[in-house]
C-alpha positions in Angstrom: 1.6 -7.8 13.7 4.3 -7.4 10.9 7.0 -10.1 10.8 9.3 -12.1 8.3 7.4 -13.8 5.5 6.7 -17.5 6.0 8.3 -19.6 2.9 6.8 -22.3 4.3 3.3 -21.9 3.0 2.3 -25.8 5.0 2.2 -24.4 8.7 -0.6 -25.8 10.9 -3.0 -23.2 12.8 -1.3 -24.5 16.0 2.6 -23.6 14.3 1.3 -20.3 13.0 -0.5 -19.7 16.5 2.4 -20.3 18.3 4.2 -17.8 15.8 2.0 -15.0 16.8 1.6 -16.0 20.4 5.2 -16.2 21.2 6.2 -13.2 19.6 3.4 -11.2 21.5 5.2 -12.4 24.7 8.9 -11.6 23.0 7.6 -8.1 22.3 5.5 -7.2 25.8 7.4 -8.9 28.6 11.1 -10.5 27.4 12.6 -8.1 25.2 11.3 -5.0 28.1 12.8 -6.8 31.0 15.6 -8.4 29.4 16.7 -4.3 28.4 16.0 -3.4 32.2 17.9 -6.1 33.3 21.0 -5.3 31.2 21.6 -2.1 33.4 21.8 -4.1 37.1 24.2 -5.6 39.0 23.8 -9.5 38.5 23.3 -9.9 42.5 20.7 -7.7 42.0 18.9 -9.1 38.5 17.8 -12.5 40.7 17.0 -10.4 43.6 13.6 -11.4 45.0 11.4 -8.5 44.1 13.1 -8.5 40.5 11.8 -8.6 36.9 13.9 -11.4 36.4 11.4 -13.6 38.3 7.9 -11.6 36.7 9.3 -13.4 33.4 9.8 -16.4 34.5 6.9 -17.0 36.3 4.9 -15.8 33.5 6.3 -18.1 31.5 6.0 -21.0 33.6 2.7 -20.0 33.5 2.1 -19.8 30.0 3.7 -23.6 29.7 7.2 -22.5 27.7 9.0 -23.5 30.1 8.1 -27.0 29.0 8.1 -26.2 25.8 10.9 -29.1 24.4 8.8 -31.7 27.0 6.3 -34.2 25.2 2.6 -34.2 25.9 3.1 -37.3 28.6 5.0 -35.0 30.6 2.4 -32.1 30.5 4.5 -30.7 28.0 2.8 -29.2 25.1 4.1 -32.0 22.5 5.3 -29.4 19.7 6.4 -30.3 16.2 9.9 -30.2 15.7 9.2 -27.4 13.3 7.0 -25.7 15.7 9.8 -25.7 18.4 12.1 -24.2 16.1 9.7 -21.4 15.4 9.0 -21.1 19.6 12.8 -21.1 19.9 13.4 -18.2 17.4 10.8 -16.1 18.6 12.3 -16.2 22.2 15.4 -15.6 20.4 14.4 -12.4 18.7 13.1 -11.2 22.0 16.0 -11.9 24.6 18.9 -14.6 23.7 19.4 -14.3 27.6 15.5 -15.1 28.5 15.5 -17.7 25.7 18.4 -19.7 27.3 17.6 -19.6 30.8 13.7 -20.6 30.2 15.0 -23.1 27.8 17.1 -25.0 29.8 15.2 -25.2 32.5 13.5 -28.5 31.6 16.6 -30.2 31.1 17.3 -32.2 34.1 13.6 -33.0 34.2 13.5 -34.3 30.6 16.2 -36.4 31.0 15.4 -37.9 34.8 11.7 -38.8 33.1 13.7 -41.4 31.1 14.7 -43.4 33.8 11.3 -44.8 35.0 12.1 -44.3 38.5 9.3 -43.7 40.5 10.5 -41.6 43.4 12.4 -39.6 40.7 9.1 -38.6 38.7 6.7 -38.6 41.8 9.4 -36.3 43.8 11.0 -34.1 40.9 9.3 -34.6 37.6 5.9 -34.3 38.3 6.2 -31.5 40.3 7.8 -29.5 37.8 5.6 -30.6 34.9 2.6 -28.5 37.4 4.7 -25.6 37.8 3.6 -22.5 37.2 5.1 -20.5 39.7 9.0 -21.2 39.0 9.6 -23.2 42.0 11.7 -25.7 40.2 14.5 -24.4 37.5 17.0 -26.8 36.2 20.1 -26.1 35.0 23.2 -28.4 32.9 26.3 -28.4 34.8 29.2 -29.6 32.8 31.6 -26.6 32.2 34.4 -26.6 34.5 36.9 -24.3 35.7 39.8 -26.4 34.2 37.1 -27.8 30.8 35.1 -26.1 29.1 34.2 -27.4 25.1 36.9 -30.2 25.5 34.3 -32.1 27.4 32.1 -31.8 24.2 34.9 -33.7 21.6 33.6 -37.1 22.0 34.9 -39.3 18.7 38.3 -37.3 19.2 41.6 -39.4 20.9 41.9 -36.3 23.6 38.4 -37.9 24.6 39.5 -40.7 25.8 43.5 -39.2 27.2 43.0 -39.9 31.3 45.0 -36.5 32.0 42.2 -34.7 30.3 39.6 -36.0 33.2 36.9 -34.2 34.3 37.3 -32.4 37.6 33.8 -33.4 39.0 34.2 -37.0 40.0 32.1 -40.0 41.6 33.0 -42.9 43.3 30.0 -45.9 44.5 29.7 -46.3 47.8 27.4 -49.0 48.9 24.0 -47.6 47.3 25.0 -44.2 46.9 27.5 -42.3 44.7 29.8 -39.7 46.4 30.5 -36.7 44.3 33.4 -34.3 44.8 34.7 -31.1 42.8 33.6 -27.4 40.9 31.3 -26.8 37.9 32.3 -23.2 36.9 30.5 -20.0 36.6 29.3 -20.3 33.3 26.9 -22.6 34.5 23.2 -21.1 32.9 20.6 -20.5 35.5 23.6 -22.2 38.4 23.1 -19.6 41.3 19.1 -20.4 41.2 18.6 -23.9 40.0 16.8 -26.1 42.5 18.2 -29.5 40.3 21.0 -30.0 37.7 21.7 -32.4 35.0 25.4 -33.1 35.8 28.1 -34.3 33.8 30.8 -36.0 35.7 33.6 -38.6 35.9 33.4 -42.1 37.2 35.9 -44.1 35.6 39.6 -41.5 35.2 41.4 -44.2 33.5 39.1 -43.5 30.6 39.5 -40.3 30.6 36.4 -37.8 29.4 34.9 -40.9 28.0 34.4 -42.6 31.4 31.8 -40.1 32.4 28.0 -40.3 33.8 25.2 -38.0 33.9 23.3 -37.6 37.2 20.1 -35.9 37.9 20.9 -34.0 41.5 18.3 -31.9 43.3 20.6 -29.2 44.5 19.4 -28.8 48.2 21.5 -31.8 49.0 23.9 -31.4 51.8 27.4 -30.2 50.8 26.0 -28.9 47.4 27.1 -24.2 47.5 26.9 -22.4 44.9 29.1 -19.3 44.1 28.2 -15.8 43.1 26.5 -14.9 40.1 28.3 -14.3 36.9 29.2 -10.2 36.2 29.7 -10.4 32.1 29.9 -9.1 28.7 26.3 -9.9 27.3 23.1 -12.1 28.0 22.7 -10.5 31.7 19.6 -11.4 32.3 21.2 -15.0 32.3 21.9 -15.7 35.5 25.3 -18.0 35.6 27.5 -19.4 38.8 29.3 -21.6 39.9 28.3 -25.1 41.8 30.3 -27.0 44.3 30.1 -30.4 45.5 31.9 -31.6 48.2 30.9 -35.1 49.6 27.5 -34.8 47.9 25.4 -38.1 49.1 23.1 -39.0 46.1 21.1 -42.2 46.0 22.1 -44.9 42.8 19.0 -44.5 40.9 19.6 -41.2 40.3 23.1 -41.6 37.9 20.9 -41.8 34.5 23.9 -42.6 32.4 27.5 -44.4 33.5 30.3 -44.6 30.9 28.8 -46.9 28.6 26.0 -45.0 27.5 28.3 -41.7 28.1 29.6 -41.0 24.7 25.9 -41.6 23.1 24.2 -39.2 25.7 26.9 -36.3 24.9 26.0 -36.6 20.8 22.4 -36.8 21.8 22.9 -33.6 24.1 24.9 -31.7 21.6 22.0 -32.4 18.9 19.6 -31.2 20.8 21.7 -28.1 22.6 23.0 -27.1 19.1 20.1 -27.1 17.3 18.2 -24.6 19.8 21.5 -22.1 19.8 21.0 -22.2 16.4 17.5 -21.1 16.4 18.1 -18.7 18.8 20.6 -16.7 17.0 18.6 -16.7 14.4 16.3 -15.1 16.5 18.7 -12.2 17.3 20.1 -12.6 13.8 16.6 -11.2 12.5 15.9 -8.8 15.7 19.5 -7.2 14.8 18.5 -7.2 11.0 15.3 -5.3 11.7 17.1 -2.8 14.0 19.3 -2.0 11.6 16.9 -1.9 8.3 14.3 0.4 11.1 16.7 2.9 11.6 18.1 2.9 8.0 14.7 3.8 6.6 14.7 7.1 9.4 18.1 8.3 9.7 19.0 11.1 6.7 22.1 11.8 5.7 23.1 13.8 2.5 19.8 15.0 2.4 17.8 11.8 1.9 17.5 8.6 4.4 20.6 6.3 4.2 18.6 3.2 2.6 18.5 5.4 -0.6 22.9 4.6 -0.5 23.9 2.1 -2.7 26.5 1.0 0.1 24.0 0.7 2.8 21.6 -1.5 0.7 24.2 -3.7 -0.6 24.6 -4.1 3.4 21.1 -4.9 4.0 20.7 -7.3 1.4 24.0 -9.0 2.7 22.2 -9.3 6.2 18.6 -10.1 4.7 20.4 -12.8 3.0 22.4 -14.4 6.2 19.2 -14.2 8.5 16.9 -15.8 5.9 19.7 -18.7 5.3 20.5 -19.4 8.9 16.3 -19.8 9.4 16.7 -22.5 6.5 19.9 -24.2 8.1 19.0 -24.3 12.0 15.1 -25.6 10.8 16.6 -28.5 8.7 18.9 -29.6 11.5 16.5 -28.9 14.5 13.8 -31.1 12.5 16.2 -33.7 11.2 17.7 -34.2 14.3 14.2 -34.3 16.4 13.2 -37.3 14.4 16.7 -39.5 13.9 18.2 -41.9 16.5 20.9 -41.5 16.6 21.3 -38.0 15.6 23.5 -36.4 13.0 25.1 -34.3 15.6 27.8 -32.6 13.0 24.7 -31.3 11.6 23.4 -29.3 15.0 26.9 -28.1 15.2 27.3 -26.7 12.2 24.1 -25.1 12.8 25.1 -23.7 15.8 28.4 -22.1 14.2 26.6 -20.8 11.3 24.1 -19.0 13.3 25.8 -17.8 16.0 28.7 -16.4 13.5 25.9 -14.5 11.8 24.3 -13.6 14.6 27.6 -11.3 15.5 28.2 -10.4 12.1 24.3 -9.4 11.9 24.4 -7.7 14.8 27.6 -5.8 14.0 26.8 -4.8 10.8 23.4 -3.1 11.9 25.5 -1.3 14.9 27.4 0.2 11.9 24.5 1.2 10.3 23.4 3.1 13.7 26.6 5.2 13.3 28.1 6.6 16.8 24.2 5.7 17.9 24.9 2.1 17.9 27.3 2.3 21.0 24.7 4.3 23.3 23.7 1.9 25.9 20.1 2.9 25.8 19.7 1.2 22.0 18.8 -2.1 21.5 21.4 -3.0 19.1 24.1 -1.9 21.2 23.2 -5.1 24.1 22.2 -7.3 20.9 25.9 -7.4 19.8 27.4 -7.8 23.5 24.3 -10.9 23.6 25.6 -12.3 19.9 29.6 -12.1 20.9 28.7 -14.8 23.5 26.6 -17.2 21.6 30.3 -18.0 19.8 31.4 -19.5 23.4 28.6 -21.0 24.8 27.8 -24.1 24.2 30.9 -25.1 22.9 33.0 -22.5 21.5 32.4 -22.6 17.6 36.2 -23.5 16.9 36.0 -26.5 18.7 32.4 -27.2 17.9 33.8 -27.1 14.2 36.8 -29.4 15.4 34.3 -32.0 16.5 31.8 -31.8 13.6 35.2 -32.5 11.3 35.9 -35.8 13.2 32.1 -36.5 12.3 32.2 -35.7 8.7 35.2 -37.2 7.9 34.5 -40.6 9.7 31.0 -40.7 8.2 30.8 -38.5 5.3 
């Protein structure tokens, strides 16, 4: 099965394995559903009989959805480098798939660190045995009124009280009281059964005085809007969440404001670093869409690789692709293995990849000619899929503002 060339010439059997395995599954069952998808209304991508849920359960099934997990949690204890290449290959076959599946493990990963038994015997374990998609998490911290500020720890509008999150918590007795609206950006929020959620228990701090709960989401007063009708990246399901008088028991607020600024850089390294591989995913899919149809499309009587102008082109996006693998693997592996991360690092990973990603993706739908803006081609949904990746996770001009606070504090 043809793919890029491996500069690094020290991969494991299990790295190179997961190479070919992951990619088989990119090719056969994400990339066909995620196109299917594309087409359908987003009530009806998570309706019951849908592909949406054939992908996930096969991936459940195959373990990726516990990909990021360690062995103790009957994750499959990857290398760092190894869950870059996983994360690229799901990448190149659907950014949409590759987010929603990827994120999935979140709450779980986090609520493991607690030590709380009830917490790991009730939620964790459970979804460590998945294989059948019963439990899908979600992160739940954009808001209708926040969106990246809530990302700019280090920065003085971090700690402004007017700029307080809208989701708030207040003790009572041995259980927390939570009250307000994540928005509909939310990935995987209309069919998560738990969240990792980022909320506010001390206002007069402002963003800074924030926690982290893990909350199943069949608790009573817990709704959840309609899913999200967008641009790109529709087989991501997103929605909104409300709360309103949520009960949840103590144990289950993993991080109060203390430890909030730490757990938002330790977040962002992580979150960052896998946008970055997975734009470099579609970075490449994009690239080899447009060098494929290069090689068969003729015009002025030979095919249009054989222009000066359109190899220039090529090598420009050869070039990007094959520098934005370098970047996101040198931050995703860095990262992975320092406490506490370089988190400027993940970001600028994230901007890099994402911004070539688009241009990637742009360029090849010029190479496609009018063909490029038929909705039946691949490269016409990978550009739609690219345009988001600069918003998500932290739009990349704030991302940027943040990483600048970081370099020039520490540099």
């Amino acid at each position: 099965m043809a793919t890029y060339l491996e500069l690094n010439k020290n991969l494991t059997e299990e790295e190179e394995a997961i190479k070919q395995q992951v990619h088989r599954f990119a090719v056969d069952v994400l990339r066909p559903a995620a196109m299917e998808l594309d087409k359908m209304p987003p009530e009806k991508v998570i309706d019951e009989d849908s592909p949406y849920w054939d992908v996930f359960r096969k991936a459940y099934e195959l373990g990726y959805s516990r990909s990021y997990l360690p062995a103790a949690l009957n994750g499959p204890g990857l290398s760092p480098l190894a869950r870059h290449i996983f994360t690229e290959e799901m990448g190149w076959g659907s950014a949409d798939f590759a987010v929603g599946i990827g994120v999935t493990s979140f709450p779980f990963g986090y609520a493991a660190m607690s030590g709380n038994q009830d917490i790991l015997k009730d939620h964790v374990l459970p979804f460590t045995q998945d294989k059948e998609a019963r439990f899908i998490g979600c992160w739940a911290i954009t808001e209708p009124q926040h969106g990246s500020d809530m990302l700019m720890v280090g920065t003085p509008q971090f700690k402004e009280p007017e700029a307080v999150g809208d989701v708030r918590a207040r003790l009572d007795g041995d259980e927390w009281v939570i009250n307000g609206q994540k928005s509909a950006w939310v990935s995987n929020g209309t069919v998560a059964t738990h969240a990792l959620l980022f909320l506010n228990t001390d206002q007069s701090r402002g963003q800074e005085g924030g926690g982290v709960a893990f909350v199943p989401l069949d608790l009573p007063g817990i709704t959840k809007g309609k899913p999200l009708d967008k641009l790109g990246q529709r087989a991501l399901n997103q929605g909104e969440i409300f709360f309103d008088n949520v009960r949840l028991p103590k144990p289950f607020m993993l991080v109060e404001p203390g430890g909030y600024p730490f757990m938002i850089h330790s977040v962002l390294a992580s979150a960052n670093a896998f946008m970055g591989a997975t734009f470099t995913g579609l970075a490449r899919a994009a690239f080899e869409e447009g060098l494929d149809y290069a090689r068969n499309r003729v015009q002025g009587g030979k095919p249009i690789t054989e222009h000066q102008a359109v190899q220039l082109k090529l090598a420009d996006m050869f070039i990007n692709v094959e520098a934005a693998r370098q970047f996101s693997r040198a931050a995703l592996i860095y990262n992975a293995e320092t406490n506490p991360p370089e988190t400027q690092y993940s970001q600028a990973s994230k901007i890099f990849c994402t911004n070539t990603a688009f241009k990637v993706a742009s360029d090849a739908l010029q190479l496609h000619g009018g063909m490029g803006l038929a909705k039946e081609m691949l490269i016409e949904k990978l550009f739609r899929d690219a345009r988001a990746s600069l918003i998500e996770d932290g739009t990349n001009d704030v991302m940027a503002l943040s990483a600048a606070r970081k370099i020039i504090d520490t540099y």
